[in-house]
Each structure stands twice: as C-alpha cells, then as structure tokens.
N, C-alpha and C positions, 0 to 999 in steps of 0.2 A: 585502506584504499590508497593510491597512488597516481600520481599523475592525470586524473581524473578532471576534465575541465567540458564544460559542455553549456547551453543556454536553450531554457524554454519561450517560445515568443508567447504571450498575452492571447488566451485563449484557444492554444494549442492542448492537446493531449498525447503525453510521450507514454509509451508501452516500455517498463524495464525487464530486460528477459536477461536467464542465464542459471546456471546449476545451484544446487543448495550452496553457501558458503561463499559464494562470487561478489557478496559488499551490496545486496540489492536492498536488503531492508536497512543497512547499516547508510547505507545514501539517503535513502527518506529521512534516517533519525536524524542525520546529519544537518537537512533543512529542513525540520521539525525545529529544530534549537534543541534536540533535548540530547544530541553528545555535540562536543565542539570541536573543531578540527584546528588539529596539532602545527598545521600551516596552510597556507593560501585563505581565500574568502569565499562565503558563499551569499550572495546577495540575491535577499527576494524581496519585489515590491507587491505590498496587498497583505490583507489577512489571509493567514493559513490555517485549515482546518485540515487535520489530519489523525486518520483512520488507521492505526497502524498493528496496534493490539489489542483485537479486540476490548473495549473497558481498560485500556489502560488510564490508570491514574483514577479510576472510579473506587471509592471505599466501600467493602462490603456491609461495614456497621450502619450506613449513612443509605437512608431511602433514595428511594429512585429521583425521585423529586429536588433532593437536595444535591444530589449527586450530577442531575442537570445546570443545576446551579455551578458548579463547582468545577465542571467539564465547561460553561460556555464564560466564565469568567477568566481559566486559563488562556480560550481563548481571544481575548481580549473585549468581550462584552460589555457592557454596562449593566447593571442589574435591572434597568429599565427597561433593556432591547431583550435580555433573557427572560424579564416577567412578559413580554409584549409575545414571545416566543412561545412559550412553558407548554401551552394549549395542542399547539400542532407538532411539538415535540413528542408531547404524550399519546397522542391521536396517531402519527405516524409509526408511532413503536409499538402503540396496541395494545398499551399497557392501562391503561386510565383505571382497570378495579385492582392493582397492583402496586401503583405508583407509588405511595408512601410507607409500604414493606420495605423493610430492609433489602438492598441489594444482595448479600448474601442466599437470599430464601429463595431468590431467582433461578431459574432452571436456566441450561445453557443456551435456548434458545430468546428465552424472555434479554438474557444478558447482552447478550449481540445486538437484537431491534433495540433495545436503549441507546447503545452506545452508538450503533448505525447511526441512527436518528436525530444521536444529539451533533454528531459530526455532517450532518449535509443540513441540518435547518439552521445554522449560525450564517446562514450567506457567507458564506469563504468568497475570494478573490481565488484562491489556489486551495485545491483538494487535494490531500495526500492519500493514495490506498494501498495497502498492502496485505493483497490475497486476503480482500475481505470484498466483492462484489454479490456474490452469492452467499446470504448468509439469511439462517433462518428459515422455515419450511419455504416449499414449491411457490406458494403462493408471495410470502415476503419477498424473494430474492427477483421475484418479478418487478414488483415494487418497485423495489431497490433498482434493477437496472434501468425503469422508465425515468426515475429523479435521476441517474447518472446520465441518462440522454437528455433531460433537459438542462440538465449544466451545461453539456456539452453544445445546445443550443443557445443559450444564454453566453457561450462566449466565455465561459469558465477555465481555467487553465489547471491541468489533472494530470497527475504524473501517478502511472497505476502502475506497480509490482506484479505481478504474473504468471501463471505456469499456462496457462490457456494462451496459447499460439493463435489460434483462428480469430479469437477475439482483438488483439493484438495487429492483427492482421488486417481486419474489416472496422475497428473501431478507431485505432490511434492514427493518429497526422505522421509521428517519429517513431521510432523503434530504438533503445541504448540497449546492449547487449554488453554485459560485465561478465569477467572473467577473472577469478583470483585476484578483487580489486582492481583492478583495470580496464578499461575499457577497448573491446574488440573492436566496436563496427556503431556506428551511427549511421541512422539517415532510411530511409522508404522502409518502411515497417514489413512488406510483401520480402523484399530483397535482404533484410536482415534476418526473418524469420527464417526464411529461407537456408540460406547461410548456416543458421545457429543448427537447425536440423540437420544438415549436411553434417558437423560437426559431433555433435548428440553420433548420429548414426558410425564416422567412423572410430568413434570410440567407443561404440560398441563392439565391431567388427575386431578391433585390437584387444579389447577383453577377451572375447569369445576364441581367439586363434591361438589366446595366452592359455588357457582354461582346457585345450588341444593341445597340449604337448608343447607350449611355448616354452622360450628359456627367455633370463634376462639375465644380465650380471652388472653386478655395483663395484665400484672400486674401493676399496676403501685402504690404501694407501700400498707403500712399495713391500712386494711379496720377496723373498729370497727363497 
C-alpha cells in the first residue's frame, strides 16, 4: 500500500470497494494489528473486533467453547465479560449441542456461525469485515445482517470489505475505492460506486477489442 491516508468518524460505516489484489483486506489487517506498517501511523480509538478470515486464529484441536475463550481474550476481554458472554455467543451461533467438539469436527457452515458470532457479541467499538456479511445458510446470514443494522444503529463504527456494490451503496455513510494499493476516490458511496463501475466497464471494453484483433507492443530496449 502507498500513500494511503484517510479517517473514519465515530460511528460511521465506510464501504471498501475495488478489484482482487487492490490492498482491501491488506488495510483491515493493517488496523486489525495483525501486519504492521513499514511507515506512517494508523491510529484507532476503541476496541476492535474484526471479522476478517473466517475462524481466523480459532484452533482446530481446541472445542468450540474454548476457542470462544480464546478469540474474546485476543480481543481484549476479561474472562469475566467472556464468561458473562459465553451463553449468547453460543445461542447466536446455534451451536449449543456442539459446542465442546472439537472445532475441527465442524462442518463449514457450523465454522463461520462460531466465528461470526464470537466477532459481533464482544461489543466492539469498531467492527472489521471482510466479505463475510452473508455467511452461513438463508436463514443465518439474515440474522447476521439484522445484528450488522443494529450496530449500525447503536452508533458502531464499521468498515466492510465488499464486492456487493448496491449494498455499498444503500448501506455505507463513505465509500474508499483502492486500486494497486492506492487510493482512487473517496467520499459519497452512490458517486464512487459509480465511478468504480464506469471503470470495471471500460476495462472490459479494452480487453474485449484486445481479444478482436488488438495489438500491443512493449519496448524492451534499443533494437538495431
């Protein structure tokens, strides 16, 4: 990433949009704490809970149970606020005649409502997601999006990853649009989607005329 500078206000929700490879999950990891960056600062105030791979950091040896443990300590818990929690952690994941199986025995559905689950009931100050809104059958990812609207009423601050435009569109306050590490376009989520489409489109138009008989030529130093 590069020259990358930007700020979320306190209970906004920014939309990050932009093609595979453009630094979008590598900016969550970056204010996750879990890669550190080579120069400048990234300062957040509040706890952060963040969604970023599915069960990341969850151990497959280690039951469901312990592994809630272990995910709400990273994020900064007490083991008194994660025992106070445990109940509707488990309740909300669905998991309650499964919960002390080992996490490996997990199917990939059971694996995500865990992990979902244990990432939005730690009360975050700031939610990280990344291309995990819908996760789980028809019925769960319903769920899931009513708890992501009441954060959002409660005044939560959410910076969602994305390939869903409309979403993007109708749900975020901002819209950052990355590109090869760097940032295109900030600002009205309508007008950058927008934008970002336009763009999507005429690079398609550019493939497709290449694909037709285009020619290109590279230089690759002095011909005699």
């Amino acid at each position: 990433m590069k020259d990358v500078s930007f700020s979320v206000p306190e209970g906004t929700v920014l939309g990050i949009i932009g093609p595979n490879g453009s630094g979008k999950s590598t900016l969550l990891r970056l204010i996750a704490g879990i890669y550190r960056p080579t120069s400048g600062r990234i300062i957040v105030n509040g706890r952060v809970s963040a969604l970023l791979s599915l069960g990341l950091g969850f151990h497959p040896e280690l039951s469901g149970r312990e592994n809630i443990i272990i995910g709400g300590l990273a994020m900064g818990l007490s083991r008194r606020e994660i025992a106070y929690r445990m109940d509707e952690i488990i309740d909300f994941a669905e998991l309650r005649d499964f919960i002390d199986a080992p996490v490996r025995t997990y199917s990939s559905g059971m694996y995500m409502r865990l992990a979902f689950s244990v990432a939005v009931n730690v009360d975050p100050d700031i939610l990280l997601l990344d291309e995990v809104l819908a996760v789980g059958d028809a019925a769960f990812a319903e769920k899931s999006r009513a708890r992501m609207d009441e954060f959002k009423k409660q005044g939560k601050t959410i910076l969602l990853v994305t390939h869903d435009l409309p979403t993007v569109k109708s749900w975020c306050h901002q819209a950052l649009w990355l590109n090869k590490g760097e940032v295109c376009a900030l600002g009205d989520p309508k007008d950058i989607v927008d934008r970002y489409i336009e763009s999507l489109a005429a690079a398609h138009e550019d493939r497709a005329a290449f694909a037709n008989g285009g020619l290109q030529v590279y230089y690759f130093g002095d011909v005699s």
